[in-house]
N, C-alpha and C positions, 0 to 999 in steps of 0.2 A: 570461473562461472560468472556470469551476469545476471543479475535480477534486477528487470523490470519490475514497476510499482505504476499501473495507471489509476488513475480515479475516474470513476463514470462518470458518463456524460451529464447532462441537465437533466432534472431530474421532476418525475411525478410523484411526489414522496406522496401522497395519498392513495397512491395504486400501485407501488412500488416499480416504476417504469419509466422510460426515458420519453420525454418530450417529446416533440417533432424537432425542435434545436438540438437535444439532447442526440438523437438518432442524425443529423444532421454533426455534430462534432464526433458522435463514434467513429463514422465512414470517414471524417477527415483525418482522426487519429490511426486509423484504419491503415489509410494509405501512407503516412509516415510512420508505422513500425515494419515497414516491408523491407525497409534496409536494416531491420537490426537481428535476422537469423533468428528469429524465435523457434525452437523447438518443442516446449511447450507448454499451454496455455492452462493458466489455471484462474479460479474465480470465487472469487463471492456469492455464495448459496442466495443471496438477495436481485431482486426481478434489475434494478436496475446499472448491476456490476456484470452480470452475466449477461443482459442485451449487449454493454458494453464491447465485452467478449465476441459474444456473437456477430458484434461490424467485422470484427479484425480477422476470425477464421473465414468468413465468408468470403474476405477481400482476399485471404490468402488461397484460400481454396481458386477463387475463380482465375488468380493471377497462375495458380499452379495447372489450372483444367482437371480440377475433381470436383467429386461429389460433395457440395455443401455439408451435405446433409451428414456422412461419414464424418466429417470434419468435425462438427458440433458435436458427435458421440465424445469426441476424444476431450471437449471442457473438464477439467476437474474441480472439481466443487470442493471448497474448505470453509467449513459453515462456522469456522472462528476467526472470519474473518468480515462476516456479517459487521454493519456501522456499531460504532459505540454507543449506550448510553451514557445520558451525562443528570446532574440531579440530585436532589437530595428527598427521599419521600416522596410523597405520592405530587410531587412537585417534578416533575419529570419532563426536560426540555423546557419549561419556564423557567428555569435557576439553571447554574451551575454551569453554565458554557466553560470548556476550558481554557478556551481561545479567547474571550471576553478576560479572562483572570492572569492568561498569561503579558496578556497587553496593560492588565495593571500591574503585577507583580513588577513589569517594565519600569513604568511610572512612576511607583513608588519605591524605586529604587532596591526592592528588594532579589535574592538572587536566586538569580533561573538556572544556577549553572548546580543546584545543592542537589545531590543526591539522594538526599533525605525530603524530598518532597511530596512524600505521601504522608509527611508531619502537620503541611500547610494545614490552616484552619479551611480554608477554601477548599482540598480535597481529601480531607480526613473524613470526611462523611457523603463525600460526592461519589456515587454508583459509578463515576465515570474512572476511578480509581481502580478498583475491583474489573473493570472489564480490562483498564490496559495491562495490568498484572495478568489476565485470565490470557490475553494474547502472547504478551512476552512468553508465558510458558510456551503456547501451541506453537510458538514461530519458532522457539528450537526444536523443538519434534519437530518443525515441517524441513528445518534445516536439516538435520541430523537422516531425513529421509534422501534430501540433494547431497549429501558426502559432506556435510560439516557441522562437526562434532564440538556442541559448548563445552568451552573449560574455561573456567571465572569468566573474566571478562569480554574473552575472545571466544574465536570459532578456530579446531584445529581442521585442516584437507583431511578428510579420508578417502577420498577416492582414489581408486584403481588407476585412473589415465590422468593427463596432464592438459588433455584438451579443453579448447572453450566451448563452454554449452550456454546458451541464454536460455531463459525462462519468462513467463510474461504472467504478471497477479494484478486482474483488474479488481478493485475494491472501493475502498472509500475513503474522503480525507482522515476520519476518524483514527479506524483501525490501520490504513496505509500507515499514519505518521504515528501509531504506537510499535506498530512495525521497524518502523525505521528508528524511532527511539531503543530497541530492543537491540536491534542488530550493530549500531554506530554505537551502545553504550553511551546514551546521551539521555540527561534527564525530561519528561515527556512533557513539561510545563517550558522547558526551554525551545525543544522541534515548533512545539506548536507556537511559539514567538517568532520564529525565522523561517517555519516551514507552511503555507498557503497552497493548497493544493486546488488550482483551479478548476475545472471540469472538465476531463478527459487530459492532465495534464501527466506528463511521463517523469519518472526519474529512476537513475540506473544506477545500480549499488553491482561494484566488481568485487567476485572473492578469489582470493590465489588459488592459481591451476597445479599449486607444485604438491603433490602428494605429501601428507607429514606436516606441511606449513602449519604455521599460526602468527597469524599477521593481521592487524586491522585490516580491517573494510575499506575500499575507496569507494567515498560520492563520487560517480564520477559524473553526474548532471542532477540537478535538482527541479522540478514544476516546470521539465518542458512545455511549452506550448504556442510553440511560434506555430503550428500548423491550425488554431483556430483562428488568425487574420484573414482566413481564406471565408468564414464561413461568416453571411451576409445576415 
């Protein structure tokens, strides 16, 4: 199985919607996931992950000659996969970026690689803690719903077939990269140092098709997004 991870496009974070660029990089994202077999489409319960979404069926739909509209029914909404907060107290998005702390923990030489990093003084009291932990659970329920089964640190096959099924989760830099910290077993202060997820940019995580397996994860691309040079 493959799992796509897109991040929406530009965004109107005051109305929860995508720009006119933003709508403008969906339709280009759009038309570079037409080669990768998606079967199906899932999203973020938020206005501007699911417009997202909605470039990509529509360009599917149209390229297939169906009904849009049919199309759209079939989005599946995962509302725990809405953006993160980050923050401490009624300080909410003025403090506490993680991304801002992962580029000093950088700096100052301290290590991104500790898996005790919900010790840091920086996210022992940051809200943004508590949401990535809140996901990591929901992403092995959502795994465990696709045929694979947490045990410690990996995911075992349990499905029935052998075949490749792709899937496509358009969301947010947030939630995507606690996502991918959950599933890679990688600390979430460390993704967010190496991981930038541009607007509407792709990256594909393959899991073994062999029934019974348990095997890591391959990255097998990270922040695509050669298909926004197109868009003026």
């Amino acid at each position: 199985m493959r799992i796509l991870i897109i991040r929406h496009g530009d965004p109107d974070y005051a109305h929860d919607c995508l720009t006119e660029l933003g709508q403008r990089q969906a339709e280009a994202a759009a038309v570079r996931l037409m080669s990768e077999d998606i079967e199906t489409v899932y999203s973020s319960s938020m206005g501007r992950a699911y417009e997202t979404a909605l470039a990509y069926v529509r360009e599917a739909a149209a390229q297939a000659g169906k009904d849009s509209a049919k199309e759209i029914e079939a989005i599946r909404q995962l509302d725990f996969m809405r953006e993160i907060r980050y923050g401490q107290g009624e300080a909410l998005y003025t403090t506490g970026n993680p991304w801002d702390e992962a580029d000093k923990m950088a700096t100052e030489d301290r290590e991104l690689l500790d898996l005790n990093w919900h010790d840091e003084p920086f996210f022992r009291d940051n809200v943004a803690t508590s949401e990535v932990d809140r996901i990591a659970e929901a992403t092995d329920e959502w795994m465990l719903e696709l045929g694979y089964r947490r045990e410690g640190r990996y995911y075992r096959n349990i499905r029935e077939d052998d075949q490749e099924h792709t899937v496509a989760l358009f969301c947010h830099g947030g939630s995507g990269t606690a996502m991918l910290a959950r599933i890679l077993n990688l600390p979430f202060p460390y993704l967010c140092a190496i991981i930038r997820m541009r607007h509407t940019a792709i990256t594909s995580i393959r899991m073994n098709n062999e029934p019974g397996s348990r095997i890591m994860p391959v990255l097998e691309f990270a922040c695509d997004a050669e298909h926004l040079k197109q868009i003026k």
